[in-house]
PQR file with spaces between the fields and no chain letter, atoms N, CA, C, O and H, PARSE charges and radii, in Angstrom:
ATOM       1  N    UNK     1       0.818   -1.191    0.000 -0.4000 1.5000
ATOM       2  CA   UNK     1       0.000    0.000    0.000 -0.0000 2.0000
ATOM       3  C    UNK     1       0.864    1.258    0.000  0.5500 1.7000
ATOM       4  O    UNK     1       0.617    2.218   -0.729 -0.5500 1.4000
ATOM       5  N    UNK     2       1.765    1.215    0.748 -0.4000 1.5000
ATOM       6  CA   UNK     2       2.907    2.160    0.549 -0.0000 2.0000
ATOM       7  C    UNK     2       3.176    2.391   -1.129  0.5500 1.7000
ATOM       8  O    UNK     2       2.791    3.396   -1.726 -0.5500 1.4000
ATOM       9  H    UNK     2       1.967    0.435    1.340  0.4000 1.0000
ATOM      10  N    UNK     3       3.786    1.453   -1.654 -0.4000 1.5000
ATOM      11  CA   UNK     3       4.293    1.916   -2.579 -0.0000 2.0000
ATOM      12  C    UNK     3       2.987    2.202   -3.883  0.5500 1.7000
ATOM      13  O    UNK     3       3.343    2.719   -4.942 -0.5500 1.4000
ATOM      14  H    UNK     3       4.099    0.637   -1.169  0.4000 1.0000
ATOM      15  N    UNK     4       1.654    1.852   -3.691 -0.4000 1.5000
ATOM      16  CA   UNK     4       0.957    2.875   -4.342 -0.0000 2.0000
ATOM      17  C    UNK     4       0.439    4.144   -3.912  0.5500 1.7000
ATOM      18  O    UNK     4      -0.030    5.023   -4.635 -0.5500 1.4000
ATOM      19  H    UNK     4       1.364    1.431   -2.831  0.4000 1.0000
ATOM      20  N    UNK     5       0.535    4.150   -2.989 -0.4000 1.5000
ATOM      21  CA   UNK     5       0.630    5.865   -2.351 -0.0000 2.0000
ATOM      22  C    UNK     5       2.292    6.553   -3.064  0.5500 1.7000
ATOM      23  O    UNK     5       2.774    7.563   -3.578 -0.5500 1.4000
ATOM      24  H    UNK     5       0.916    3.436   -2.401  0.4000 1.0000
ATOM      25  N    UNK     6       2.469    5.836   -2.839 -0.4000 1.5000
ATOM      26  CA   UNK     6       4.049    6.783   -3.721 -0.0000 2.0000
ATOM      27  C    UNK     6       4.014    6.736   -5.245  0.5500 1.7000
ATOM      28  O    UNK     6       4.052    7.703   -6.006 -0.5500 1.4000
ATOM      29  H    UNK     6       2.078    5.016   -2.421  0.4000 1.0000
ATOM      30  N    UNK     7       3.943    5.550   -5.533 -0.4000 1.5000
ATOM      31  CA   UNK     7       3.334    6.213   -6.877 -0.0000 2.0000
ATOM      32  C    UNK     7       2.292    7.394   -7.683  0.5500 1.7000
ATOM      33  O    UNK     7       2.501    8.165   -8.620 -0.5500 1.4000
ATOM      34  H    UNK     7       3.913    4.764   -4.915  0.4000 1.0000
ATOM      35  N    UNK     8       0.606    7.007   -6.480 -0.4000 1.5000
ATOM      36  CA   UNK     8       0.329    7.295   -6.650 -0.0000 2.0000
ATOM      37  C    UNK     8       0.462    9.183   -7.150  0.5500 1.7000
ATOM      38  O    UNK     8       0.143    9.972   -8.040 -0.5500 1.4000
ATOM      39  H    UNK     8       0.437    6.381   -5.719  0.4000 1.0000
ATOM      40  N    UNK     9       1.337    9.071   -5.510 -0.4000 1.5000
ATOM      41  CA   UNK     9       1.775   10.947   -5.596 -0.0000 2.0000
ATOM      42  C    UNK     9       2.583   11.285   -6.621  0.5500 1.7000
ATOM      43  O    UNK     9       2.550   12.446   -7.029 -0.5500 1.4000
ATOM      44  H    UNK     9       1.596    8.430   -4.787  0.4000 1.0000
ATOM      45  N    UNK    10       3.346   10.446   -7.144 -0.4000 1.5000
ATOM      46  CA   UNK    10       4.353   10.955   -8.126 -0.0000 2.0000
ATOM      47  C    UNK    10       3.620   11.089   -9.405  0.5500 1.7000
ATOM      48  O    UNK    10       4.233   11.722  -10.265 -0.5500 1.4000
ATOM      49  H    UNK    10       3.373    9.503   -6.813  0.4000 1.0000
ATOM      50  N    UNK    11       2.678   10.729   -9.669 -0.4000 1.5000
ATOM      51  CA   UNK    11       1.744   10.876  -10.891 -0.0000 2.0000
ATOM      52  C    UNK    11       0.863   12.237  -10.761  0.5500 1.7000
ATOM      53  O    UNK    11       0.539   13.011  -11.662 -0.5500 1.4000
ATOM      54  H    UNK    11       2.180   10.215   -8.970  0.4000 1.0000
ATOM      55  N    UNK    12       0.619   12.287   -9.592 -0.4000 1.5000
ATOM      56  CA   UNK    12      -0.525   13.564   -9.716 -0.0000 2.0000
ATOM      57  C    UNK    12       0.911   14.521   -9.631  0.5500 1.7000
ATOM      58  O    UNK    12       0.958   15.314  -10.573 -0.5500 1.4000
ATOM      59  H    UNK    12       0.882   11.658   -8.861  0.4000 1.0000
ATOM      60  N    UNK    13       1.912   14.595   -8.836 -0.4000 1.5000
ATOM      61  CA   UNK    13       3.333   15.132   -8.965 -0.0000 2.0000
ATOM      62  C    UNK    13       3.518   16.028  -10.375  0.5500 1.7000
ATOM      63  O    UNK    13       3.783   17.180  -10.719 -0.5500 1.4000
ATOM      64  H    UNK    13       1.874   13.951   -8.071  0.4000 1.0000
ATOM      65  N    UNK    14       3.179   14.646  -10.987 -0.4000 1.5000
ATOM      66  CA   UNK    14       3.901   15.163  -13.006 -0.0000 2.0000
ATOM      67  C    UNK    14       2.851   15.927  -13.540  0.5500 1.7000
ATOM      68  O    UNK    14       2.978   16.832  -14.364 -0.5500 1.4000
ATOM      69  H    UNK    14       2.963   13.710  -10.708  0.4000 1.0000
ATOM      70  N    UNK    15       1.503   15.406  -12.886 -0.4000 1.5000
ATOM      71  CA   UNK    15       0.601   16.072  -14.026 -0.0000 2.0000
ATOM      72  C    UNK    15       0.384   17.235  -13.693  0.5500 1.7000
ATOM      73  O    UNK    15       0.258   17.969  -14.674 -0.5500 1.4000
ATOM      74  H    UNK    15       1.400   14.670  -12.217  0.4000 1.0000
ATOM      75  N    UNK    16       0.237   17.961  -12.296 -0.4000 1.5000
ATOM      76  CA   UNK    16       0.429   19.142  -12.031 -0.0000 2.0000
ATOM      77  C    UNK    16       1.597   20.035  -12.420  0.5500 1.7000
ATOM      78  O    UNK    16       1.481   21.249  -12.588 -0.5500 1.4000
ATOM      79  H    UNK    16       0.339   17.365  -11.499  0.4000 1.0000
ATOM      80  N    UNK    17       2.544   19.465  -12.529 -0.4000 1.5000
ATOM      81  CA   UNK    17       3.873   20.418  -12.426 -0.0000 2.0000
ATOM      82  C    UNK    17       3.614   20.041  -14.405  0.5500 1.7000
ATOM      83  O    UNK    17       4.126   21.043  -14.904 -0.5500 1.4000
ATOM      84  H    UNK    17       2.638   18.479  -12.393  0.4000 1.0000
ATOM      85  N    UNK    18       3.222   19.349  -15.326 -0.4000 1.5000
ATOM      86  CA   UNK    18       3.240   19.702  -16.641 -0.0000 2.0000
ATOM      87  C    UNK    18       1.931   20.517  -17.091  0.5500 1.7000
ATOM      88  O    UNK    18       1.766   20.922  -18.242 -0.5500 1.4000
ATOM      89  H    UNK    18       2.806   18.535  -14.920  0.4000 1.0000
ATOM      90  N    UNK    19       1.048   20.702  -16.068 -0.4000 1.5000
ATOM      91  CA   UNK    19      -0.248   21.436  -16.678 -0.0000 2.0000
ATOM      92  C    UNK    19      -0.954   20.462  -17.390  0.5500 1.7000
ATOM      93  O    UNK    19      -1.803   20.965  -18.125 -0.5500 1.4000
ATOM      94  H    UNK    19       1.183   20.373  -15.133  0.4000 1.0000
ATOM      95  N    UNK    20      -0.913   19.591  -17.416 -0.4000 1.5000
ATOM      96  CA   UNK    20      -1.889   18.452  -18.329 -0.0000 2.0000
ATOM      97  C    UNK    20      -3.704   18.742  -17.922  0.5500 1.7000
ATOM      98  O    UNK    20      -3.919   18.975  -16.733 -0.5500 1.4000
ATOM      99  H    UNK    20      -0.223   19.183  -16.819  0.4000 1.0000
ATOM     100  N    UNK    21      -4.396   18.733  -18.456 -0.4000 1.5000
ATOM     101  CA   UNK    21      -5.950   19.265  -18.764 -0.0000 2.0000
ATOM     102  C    UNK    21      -6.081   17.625  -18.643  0.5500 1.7000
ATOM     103  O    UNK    21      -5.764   16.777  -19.478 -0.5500 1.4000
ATOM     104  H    UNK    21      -4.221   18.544  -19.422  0.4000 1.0000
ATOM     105  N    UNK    22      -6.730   17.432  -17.147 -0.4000 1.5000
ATOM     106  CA   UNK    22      -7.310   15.775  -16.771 -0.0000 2.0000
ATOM     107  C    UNK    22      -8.437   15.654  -16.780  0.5500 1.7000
ATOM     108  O    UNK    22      -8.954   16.768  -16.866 -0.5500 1.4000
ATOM     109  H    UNK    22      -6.988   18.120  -16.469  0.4000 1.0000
ATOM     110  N    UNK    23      -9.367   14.645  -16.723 -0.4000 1.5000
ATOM     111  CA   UNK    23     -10.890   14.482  -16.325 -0.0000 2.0000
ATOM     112  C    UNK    23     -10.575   14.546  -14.823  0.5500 1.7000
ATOM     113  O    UNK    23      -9.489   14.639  -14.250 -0.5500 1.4000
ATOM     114  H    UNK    23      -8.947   13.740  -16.653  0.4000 1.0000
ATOM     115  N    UNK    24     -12.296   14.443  -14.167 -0.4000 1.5000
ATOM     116  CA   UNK    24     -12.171   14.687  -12.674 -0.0000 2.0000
ATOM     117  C    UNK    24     -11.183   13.517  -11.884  0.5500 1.7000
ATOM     118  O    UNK    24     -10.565   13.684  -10.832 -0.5500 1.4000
ATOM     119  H    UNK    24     -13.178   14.368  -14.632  0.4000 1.0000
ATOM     120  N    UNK    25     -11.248   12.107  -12.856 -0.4000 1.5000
ATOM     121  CA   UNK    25     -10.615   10.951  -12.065 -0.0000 2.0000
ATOM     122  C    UNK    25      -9.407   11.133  -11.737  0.5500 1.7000
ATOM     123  O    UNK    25      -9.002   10.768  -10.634 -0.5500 1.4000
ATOM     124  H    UNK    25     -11.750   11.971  -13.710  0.4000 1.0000
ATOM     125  N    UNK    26      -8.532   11.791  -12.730 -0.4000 1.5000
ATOM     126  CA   UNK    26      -7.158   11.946  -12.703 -0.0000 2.0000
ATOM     127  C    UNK    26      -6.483   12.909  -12.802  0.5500 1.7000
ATOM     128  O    UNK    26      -5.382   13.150  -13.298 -0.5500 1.4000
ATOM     129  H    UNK    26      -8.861   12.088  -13.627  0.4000 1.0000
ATOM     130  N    UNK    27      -7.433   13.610  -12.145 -0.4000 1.5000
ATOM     131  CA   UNK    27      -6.634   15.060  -11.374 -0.0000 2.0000
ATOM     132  C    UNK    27      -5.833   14.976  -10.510  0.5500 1.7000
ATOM     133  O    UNK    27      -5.914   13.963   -9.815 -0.5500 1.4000
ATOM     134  H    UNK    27      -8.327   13.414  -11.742  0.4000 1.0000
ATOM     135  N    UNK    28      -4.917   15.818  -10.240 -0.4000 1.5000
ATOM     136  CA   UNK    28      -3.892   15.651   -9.100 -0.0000 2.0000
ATOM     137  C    UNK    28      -4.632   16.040   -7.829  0.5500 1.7000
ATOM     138  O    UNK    28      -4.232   15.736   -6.706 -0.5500 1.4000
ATOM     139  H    UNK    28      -4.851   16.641  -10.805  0.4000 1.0000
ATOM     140  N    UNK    29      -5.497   16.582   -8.025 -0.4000 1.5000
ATOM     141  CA   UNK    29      -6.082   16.219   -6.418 -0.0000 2.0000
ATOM     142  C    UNK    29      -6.947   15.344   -6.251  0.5500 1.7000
ATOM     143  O    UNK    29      -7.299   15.223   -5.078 -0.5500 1.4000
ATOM     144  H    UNK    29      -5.822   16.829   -8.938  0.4000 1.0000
ATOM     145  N    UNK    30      -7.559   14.505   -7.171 -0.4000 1.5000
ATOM     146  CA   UNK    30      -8.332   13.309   -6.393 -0.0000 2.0000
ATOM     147  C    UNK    30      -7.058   12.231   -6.508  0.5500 1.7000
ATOM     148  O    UNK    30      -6.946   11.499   -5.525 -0.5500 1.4000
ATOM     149  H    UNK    30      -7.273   14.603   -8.124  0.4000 1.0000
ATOM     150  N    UNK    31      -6.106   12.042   -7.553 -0.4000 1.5000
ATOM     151  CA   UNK    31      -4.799   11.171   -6.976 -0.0000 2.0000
ATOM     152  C    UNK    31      -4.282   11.282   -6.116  0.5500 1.7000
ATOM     153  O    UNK    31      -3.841   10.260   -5.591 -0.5500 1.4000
ATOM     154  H    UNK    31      -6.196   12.637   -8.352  0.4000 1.0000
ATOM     155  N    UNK    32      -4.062   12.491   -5.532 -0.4000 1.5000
ATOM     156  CA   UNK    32      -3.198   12.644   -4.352 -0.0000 2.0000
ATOM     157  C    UNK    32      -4.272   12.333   -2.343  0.5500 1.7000
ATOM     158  O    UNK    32      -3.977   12.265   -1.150 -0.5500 1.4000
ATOM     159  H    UNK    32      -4.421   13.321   -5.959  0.4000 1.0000
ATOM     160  N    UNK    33      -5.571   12.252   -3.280 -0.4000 1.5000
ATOM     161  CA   UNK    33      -6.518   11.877   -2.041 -0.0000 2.0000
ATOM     162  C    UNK    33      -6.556   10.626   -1.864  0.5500 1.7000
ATOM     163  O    UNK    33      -6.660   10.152   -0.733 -0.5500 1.4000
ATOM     164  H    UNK    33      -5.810   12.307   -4.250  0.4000 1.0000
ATOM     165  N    UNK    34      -6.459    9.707   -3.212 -0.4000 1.5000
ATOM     166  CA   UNK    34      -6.324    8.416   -3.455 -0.0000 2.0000
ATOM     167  C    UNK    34      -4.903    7.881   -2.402  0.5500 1.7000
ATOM     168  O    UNK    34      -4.870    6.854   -1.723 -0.5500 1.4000
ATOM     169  H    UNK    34      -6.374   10.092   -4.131  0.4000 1.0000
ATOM     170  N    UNK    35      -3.909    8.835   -2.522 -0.4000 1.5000
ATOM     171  CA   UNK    35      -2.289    8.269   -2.303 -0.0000 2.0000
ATOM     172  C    UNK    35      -2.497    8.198   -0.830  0.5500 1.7000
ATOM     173  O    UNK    35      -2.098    7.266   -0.133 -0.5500 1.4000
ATOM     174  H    UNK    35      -3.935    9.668   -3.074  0.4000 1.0000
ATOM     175  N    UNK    36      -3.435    9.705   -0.208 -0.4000 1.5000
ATOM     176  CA   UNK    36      -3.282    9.680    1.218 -0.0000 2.0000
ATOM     177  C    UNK    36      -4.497    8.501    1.691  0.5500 1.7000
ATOM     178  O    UNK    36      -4.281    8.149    2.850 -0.5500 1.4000
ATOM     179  H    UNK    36      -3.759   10.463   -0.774  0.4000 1.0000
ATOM     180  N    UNK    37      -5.363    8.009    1.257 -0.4000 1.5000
ATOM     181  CA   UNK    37      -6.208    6.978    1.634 -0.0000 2.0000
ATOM     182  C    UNK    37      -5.136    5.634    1.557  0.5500 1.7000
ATOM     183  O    UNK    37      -5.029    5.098    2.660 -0.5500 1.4000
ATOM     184  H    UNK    37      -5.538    8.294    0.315  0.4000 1.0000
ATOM     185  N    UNK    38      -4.354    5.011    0.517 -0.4000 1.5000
ATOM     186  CA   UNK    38      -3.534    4.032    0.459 -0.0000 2.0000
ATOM     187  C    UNK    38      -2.465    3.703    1.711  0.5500 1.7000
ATOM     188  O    UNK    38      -2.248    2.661    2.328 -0.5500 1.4000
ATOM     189  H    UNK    38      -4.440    5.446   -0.378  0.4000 1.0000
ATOM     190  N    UNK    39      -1.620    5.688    1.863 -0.4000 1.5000
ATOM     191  CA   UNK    39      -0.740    5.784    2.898 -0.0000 2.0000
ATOM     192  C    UNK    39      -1.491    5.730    3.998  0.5500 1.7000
ATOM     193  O    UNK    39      -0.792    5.228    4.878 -0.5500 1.4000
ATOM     194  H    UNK    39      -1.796    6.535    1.361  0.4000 1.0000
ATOM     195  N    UNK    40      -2.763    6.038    4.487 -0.4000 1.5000
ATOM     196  CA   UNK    40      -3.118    5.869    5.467 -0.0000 2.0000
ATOM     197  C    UNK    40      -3.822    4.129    6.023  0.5500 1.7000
ATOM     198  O    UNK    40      -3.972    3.685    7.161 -0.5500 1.4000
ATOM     199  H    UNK    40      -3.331    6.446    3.773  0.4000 1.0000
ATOM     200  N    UNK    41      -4.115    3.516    4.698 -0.4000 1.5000
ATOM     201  CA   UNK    41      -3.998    1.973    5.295 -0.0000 2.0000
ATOM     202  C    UNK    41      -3.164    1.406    5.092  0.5500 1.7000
ATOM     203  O    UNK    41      -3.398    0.216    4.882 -0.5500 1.4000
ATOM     204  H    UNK    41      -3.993    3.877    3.773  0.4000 1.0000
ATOM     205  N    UNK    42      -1.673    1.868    5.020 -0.4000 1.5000
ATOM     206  CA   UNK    42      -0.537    0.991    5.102 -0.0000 2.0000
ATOM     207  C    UNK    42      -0.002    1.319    6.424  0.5500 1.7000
ATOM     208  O    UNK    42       0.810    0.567    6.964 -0.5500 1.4000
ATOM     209  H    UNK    42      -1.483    2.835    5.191  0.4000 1.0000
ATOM     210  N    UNK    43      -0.502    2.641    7.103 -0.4000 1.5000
ATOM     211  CA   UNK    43      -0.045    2.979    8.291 -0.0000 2.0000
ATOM     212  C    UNK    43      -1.023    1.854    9.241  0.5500 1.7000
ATOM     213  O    UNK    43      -0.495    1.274   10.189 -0.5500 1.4000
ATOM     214  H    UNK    43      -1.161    3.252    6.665  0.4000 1.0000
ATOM     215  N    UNK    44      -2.414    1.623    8.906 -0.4000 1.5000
ATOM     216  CA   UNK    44      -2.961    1.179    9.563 -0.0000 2.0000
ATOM     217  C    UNK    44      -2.935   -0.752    9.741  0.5500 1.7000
ATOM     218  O    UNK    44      -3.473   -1.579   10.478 -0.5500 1.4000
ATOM     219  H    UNK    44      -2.843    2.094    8.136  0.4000 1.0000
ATOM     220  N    UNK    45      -1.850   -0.765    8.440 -0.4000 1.5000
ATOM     221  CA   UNK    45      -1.270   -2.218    8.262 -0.0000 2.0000
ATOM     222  C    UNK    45      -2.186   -3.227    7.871  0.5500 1.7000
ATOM     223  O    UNK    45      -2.186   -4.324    8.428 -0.5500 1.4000
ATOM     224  H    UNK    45      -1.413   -0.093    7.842  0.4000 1.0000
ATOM     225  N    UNK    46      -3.159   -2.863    6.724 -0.4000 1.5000
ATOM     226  CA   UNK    46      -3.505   -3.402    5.570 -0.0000 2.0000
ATOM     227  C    UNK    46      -2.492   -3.669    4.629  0.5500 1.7000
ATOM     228  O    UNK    46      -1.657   -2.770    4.525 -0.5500 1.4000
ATOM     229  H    UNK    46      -3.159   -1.972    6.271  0.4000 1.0000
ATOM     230  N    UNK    47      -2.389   -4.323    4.157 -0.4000 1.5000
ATOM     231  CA   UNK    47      -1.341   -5.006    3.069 -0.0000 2.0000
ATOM     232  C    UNK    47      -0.507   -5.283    2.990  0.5500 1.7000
ATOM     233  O    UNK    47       0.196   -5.437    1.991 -0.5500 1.4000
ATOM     234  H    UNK    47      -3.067   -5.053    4.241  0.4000 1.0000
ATOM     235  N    UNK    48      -0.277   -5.470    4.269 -0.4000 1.5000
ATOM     236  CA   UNK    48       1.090   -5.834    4.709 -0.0000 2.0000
ATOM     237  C    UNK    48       1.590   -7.706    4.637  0.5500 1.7000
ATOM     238  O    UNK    48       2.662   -8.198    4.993 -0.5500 1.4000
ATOM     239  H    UNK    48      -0.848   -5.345    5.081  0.4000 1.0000
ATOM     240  N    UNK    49       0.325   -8.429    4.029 -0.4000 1.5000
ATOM     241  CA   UNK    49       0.462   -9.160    4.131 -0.0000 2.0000
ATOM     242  C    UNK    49       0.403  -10.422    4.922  0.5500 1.7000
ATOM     243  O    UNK    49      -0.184   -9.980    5.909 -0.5500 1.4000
ATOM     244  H    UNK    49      -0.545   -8.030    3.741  0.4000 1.0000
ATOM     245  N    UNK    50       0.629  -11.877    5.219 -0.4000 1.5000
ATOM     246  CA   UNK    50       0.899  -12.762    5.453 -0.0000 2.0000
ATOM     247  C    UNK    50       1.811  -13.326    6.378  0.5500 1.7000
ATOM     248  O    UNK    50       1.610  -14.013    7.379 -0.5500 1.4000
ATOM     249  H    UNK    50       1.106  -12.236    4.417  0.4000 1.0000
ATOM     250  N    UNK    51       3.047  -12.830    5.756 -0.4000 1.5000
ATOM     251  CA   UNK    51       4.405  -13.478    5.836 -0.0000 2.0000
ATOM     252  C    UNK    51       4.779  -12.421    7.081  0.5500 1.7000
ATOM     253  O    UNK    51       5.282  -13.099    7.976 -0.5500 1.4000
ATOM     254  H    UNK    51       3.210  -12.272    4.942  0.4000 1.0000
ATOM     255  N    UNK    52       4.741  -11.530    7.325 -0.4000 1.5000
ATOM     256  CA   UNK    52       4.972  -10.364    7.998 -0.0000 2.0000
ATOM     257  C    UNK    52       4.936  -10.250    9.299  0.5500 1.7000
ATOM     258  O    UNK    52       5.655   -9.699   10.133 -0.5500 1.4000
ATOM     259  H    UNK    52       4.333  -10.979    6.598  0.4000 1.0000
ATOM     260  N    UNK    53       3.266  -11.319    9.350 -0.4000 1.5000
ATOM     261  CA   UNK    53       2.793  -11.208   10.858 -0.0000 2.0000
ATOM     262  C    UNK    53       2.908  -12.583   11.246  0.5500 1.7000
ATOM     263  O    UNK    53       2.610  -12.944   12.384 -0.5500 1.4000
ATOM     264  H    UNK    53       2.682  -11.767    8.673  0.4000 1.0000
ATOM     265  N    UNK    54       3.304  -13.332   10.409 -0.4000 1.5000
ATOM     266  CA   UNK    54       3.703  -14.886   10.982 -0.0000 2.0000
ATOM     267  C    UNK    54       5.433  -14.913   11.858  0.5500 1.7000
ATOM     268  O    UNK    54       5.801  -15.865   12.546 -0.5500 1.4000
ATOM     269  H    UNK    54       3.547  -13.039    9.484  0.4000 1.0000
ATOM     270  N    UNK    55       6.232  -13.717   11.621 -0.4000 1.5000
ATOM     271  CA   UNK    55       7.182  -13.217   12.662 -0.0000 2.0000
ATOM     272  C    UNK    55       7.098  -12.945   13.738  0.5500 1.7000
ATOM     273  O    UNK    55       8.089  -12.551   14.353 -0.5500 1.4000
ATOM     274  H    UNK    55       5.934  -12.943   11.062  0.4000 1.0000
C-alpha cells in the first residue's frame, strides 16, 4: 500500500507540475486523495500481508 501511495503521488506530482488538462478521475487532487487513503492503510497495516505477521 505504501508503494501505491508513492506512486500514486508521483503521478498527480507530473501532471500538475506539466499542466496536463485531466478528467475529474485523474486530477492531481483526487490522486493525491487516493495516495493519502492508500498511505493511510498501510499505516494502519492493511497489506502488509501474510508473511509479515507470521514473525
Amino acid at each position: 500500500m505504501g508503494a501505491i501511495a508513492a506512486v500514486l503521488f508521483a503521478v498527480a506530482f507530473f501532471i500538475n507540475g506539466s499542466g496536463t488538462s485531466t478528467n475529474a478521475w485523474f486530477s492531481p487532487t483526487s490522486l493525491m486523495l487516493a495516495g493519502l487513503t492508500c498511505l493511510a492503510l498501510h499505516l494502519l497495516g492493511v497489506g502488509t500481508g501474510w508473511y509479515s505477521r507470521r514473525r
